[in-house]
N, C-alpha and C positions, 0 to 999 in steps of 0.2 A: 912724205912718210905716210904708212897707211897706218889706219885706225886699229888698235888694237881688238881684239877679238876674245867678247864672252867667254868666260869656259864652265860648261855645265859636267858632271858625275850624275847620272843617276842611280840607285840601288834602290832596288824592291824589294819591299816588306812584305809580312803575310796580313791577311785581310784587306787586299787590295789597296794598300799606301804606298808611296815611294818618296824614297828621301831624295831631292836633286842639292847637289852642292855645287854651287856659286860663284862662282870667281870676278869679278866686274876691274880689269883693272885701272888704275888711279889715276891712265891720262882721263879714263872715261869719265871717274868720279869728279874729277877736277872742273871739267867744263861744268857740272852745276853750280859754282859756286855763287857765281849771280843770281842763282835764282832761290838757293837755299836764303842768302843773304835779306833776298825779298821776303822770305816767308815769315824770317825771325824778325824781323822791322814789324809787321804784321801781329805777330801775336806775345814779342816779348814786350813784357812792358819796363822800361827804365826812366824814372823819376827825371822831370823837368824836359820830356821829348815826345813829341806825340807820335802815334803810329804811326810807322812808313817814314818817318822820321829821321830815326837814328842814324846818326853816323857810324860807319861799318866798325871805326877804331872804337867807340863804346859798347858796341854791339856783342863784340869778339869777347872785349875784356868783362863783359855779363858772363857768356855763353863759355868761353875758351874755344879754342881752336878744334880740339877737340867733340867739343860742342857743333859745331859748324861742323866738321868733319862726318860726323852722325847724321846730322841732317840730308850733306850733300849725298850720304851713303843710299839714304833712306827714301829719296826724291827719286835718285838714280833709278834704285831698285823697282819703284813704284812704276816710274814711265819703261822700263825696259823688260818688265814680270810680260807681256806676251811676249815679248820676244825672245826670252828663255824657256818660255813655257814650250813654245815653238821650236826650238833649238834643241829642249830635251825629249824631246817627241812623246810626250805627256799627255795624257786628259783627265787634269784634274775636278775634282767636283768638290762644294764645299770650301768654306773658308780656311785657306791652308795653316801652316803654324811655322812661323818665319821666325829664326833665331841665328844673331851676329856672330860669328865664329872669329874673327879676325879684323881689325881696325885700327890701322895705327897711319899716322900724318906721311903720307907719300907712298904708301906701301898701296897693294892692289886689297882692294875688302872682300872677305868672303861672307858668305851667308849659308844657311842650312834651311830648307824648306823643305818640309814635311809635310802628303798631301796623301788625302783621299783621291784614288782614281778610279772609272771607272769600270765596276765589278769585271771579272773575266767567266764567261758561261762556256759549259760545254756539254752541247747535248749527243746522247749516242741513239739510231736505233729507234730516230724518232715514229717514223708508220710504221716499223714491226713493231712498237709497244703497244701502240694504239690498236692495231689489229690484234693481237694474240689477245687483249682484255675485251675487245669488241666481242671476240669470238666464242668467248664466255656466257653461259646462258644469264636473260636477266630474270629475278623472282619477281614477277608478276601478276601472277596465280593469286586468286582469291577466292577462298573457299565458304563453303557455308559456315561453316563454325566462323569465321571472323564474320559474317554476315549476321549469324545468331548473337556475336558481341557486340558488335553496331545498335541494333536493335536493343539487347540490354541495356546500353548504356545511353539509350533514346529514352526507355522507362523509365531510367533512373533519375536521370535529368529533370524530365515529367514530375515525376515523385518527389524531388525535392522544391522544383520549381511549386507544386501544389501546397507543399508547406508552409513556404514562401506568402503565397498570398492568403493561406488561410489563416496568417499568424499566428501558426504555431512554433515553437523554440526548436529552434534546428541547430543555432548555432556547433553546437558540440557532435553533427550529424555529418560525416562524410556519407555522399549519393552513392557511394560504391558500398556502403554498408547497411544499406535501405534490405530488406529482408526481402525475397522473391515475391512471398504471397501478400505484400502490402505494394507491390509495382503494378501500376496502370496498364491494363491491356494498349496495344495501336490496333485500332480497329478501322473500318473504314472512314467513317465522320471525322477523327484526329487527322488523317495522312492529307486530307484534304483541304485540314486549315493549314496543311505543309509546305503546300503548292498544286502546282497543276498534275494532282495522282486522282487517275480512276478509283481505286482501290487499294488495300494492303497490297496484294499482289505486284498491282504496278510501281507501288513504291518503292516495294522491295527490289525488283528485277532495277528500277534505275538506280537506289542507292548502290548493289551492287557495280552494277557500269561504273560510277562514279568513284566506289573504291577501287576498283581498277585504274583508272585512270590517276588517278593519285597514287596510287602504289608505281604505275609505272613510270610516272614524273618524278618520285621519288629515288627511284631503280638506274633511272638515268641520269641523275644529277650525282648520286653516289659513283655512277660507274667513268662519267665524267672527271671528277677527284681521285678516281681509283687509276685513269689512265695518265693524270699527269702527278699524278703520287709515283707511279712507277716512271717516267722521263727523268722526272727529277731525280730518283735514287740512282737512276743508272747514269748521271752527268756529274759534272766536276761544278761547284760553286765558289768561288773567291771575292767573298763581299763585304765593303765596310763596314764597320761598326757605322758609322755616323746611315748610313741606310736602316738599320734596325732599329737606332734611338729613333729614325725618324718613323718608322714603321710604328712603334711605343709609344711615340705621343699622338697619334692619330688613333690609335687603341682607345688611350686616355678621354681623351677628348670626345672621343666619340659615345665611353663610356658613361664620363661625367654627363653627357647631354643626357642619357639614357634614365641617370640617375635622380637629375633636377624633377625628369618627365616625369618621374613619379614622385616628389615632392622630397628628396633627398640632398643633401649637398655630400661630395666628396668624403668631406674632413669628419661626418657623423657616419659616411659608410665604416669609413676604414676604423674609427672608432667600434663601432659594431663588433666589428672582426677583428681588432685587437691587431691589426698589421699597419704596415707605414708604404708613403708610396714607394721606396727601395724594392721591399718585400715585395709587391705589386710586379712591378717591373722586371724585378727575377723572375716570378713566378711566371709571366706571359712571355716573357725571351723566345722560347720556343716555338711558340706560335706566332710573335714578330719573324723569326727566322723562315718560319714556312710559307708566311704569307710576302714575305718577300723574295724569297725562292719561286714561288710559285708565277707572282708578277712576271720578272724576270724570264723566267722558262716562257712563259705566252708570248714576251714579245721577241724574243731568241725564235720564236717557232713563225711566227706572223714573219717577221724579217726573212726567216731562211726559205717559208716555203710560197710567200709573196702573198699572203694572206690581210685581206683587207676589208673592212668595215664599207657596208653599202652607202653612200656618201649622199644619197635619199632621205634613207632613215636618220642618217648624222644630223643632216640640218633640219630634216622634220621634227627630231626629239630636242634642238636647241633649241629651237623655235621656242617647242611649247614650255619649257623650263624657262626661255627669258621672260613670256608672258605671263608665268606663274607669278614671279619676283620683281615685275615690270616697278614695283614700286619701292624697291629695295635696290642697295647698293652694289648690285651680282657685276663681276667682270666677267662681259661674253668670253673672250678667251679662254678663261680657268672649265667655264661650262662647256666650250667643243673640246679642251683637254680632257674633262671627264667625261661626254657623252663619248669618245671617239674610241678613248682606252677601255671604257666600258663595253660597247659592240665589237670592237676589232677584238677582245677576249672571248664576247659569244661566238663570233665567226671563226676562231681558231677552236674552241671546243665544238662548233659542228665539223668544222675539218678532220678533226682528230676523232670523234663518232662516225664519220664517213670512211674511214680504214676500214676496208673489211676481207 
């Protein structure tokens, strides 16, 4: 006689979960019965029998048959979850949420498993988004007038900084409201305790260089964001919640460090602000949603267009991070998962600045 055979349903939910429903039937469950029987020897306890002890007829008359029946359900379930997973052609992520539907002594058991799977991306258009934002001029331009504010806001600096040490009461003194004609001239003897400047002149011509170059590192990291701001809007996203909580508490975390760093705990910020971590949570939703969107879209783009992190630089930059923390608990692992995701994300936004 052959073995009877699994029967899986699946039905998809929205935000990427699917229900699979279960069917295992009872020649199946039955053959656990020995080994359910082992388990409950093991962890029930009945007065005057040591563990592993028990004989099955007291065992039962503890548990009920019913009892036992649960268990054999549950063993079953446990050794045979890849092979349904496999059978419903599934990729779940996360720990699913498994609920008995049906269980009665001889009859087949059904179960309900409820699972995150993973997300479904779909990107349109991906190099003509890239080129049509590429193709857009970047503001790079830096003119005297922002050169003239540079320099103001070097006197001003000056000017308070000289307060500072002449001890006099500043506190109540914002530098921006330092009056023009109590501002320090830069003349040539200051630029040169600045660094290696000839002159006013020369300092001026390289701070300008320099706000160029900043403006234009600034120009390109913006216009970076602004090309996969636009992939993203133009694609379809289907993603779990249990991704965005986890997006949320890496938020958290990362901002609670943020906040010790400056001598703060949590529970006196949010006091401050009169909010709760709920409220918290809501309020950054949006920007968990983005930035895992955004994750998501890179490696959707890295997979489609073969896009790969120089494997040089990967194990050069492990290197130097295991030797940072050589004395700390770091799993090399977690560090080439983050150096890798890390680069293979700059190597897709220089791909995607290379559209032109």
């Amino acid at each position: 006689m052959s073995t009877p055979n699994i029967k899986t349903e699946v039905k998809k939910l929205p935000h990427s979960q699917v229900e699979i429903h279960v069917t295992i039937p009872y020649e199946i469950v039955s053959g656990y019965r020995s080994k359910s029987i082992a388990n409950l020897q093991n962890s029930v306890e009945i007065d005057g029998f040591r563990k592993g002890k028990t004989p099955e007829s007291k065992l039962i008359e503890k548990v009920g048959e019913v009892g036992l029946l649960a268990d054999m359900a549950d063993t079953a379930l446990t050794e045979l979850y890849p092979t349904i997973i496999e059978q419903s052609k599934t990729e779940p992520i996360g720990r699913p949420t498994i609920s008995i539907v049906k269980l009665a002594p001889e009859n087949d058991v059904e179960y309900v498993i409820t699972s995150d799977v993973m997300p479904t991306i779909e990107l349109k258009d991906v190099a003509k988004l890239a080129k049509e934002k590429n193709n857009e001029p970047l503001e790079t331009e830096v003119s005297d007038t922002d050169v003239e504010n540079a320099l103001k806001e070097l006197r001003q600096m000056r000017a308070h900084q000289k307060m500072h040490d002449d001890g006099v009461e500043h506190h109540d003194h914002n530098h921006q409201n330092i009056p023009d004609e109590d501002l320090p001239e830069i003349n040539d003897e200051y630029v040169k305790t600045l660094g290696d400047f000839a002159n006013v002149s020369d300092f001026t011509t390289k701070l300008k260089e320099n706000m160029v170059k900043e403006k234009e590192a600034r120009a390109h990291e913006k216009r970076r964001i602004e090309i996969i701001e636009s992939i993203i809007s133009a694609g379809t996203f289907d993603i779990p919640e249990s991704m965005i909580d986890f997006e949320l508490n890496k938020m958290f975390e990362q901002f609670s460090h943020d906040l010790s760093m400056s001598g703060m705990k949590m529970e006196e910020y949010l006091g401050h602000i009169g909010k709760t971590i709920a409220d918290m949570r809501t309020e950054w939703r949006d920007q968990a949603v983005k930035r895992v969107h955004m994750q998501l879209a890179l490696e959707k783009i890295a997979t489609e267009f073969s896009i790969k992190a120089d494997q040089e630089k990967i194990d050069s930059e492990v290197s130097q991070i295991m030797e940072m923390y050589k004395d700390q608990n770091v799993e090399q692992a977690n560090v080439v998962a983050y150096v890798t995701q890390t680069l293979t994300n700059a190597a897709v936004f220089d791909w995607l600045e290379a559209q032109k």
